[in-house]
C-alpha positions in Angstrom: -47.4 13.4 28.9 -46.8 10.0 30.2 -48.0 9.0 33.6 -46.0 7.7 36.2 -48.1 4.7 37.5 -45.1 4.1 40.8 -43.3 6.0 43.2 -39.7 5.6 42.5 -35.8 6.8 42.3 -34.7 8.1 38.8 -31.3 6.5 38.2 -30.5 7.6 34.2 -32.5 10.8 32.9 -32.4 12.7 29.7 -33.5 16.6 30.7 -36.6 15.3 32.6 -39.5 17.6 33.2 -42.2 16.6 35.4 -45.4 18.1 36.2 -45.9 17.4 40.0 -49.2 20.1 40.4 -51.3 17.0 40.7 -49.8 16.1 44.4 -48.3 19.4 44.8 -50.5 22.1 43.2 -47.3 24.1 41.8 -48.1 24.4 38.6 -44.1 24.7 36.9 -42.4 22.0 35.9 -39.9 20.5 38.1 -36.9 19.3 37.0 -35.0 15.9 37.8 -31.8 14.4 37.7 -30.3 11.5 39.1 -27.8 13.2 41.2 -30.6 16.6 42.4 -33.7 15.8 43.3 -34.1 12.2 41.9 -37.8 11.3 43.7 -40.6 10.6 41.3 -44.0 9.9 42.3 -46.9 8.5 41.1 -49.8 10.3 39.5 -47.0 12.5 37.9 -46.8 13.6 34.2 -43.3 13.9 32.8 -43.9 16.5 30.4 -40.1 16.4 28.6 -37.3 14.3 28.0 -36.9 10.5 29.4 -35.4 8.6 32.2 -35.6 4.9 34.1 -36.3 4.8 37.4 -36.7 1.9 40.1 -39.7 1.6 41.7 -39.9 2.3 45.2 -43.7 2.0 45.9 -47.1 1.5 44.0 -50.6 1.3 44.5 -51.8 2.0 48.3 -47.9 2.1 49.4 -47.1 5.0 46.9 -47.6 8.6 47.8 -50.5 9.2 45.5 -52.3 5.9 47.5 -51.2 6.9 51.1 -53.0 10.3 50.3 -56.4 8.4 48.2 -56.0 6.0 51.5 -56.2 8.8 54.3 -58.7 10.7 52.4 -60.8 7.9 52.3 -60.6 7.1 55.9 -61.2 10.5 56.6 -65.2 10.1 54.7 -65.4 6.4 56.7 -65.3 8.6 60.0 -67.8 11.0 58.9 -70.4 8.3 58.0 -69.6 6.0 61.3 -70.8 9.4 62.7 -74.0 10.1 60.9 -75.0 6.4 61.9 -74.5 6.8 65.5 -76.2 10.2 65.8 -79.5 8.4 63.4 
């Protein structure tokens, strides 16, 4: 149940199971390996086994913060709008 707190590239993993349904919605486990699908991303939960990664990306330049980022610009617009029509 550990969080990933970076975006990163899983170099050594021990039958890794993530749970991705947080940026994806798909709610089975996903697994990695270093040599098939070795993308991990942050606000992930690995649900089984271990693994080191190197980190790619975190806060605002991980996926997880580009996504809070445009959301967030998204809500900036719509109030920049309310104050011109007021």
């Amino acid at each position: 149940g550990d969080l990933l707190p970076a975006d990163g590239v899983l170099i050594q993993g021990n039958d890794l199971k993530i749970d991705e349904s947080a940026l994806t919605g798909e709610s089975d486990h996903v697994r990695k390996s270093a040599d098939k699908d070795p993308m991990l991303l942050s606000g992930t939960h690995v649900m089984e086994g271990s693994g080191k990664m190197v980190v790619t990306a975190v806060g605002v330049n991980s996926q997880s913060g580009i996504i809070f980022t445009l959301l967030g610009a998204g809500g900036e617009e719509e109030e920049e709008k309310k104050e011109k029509k007021g």
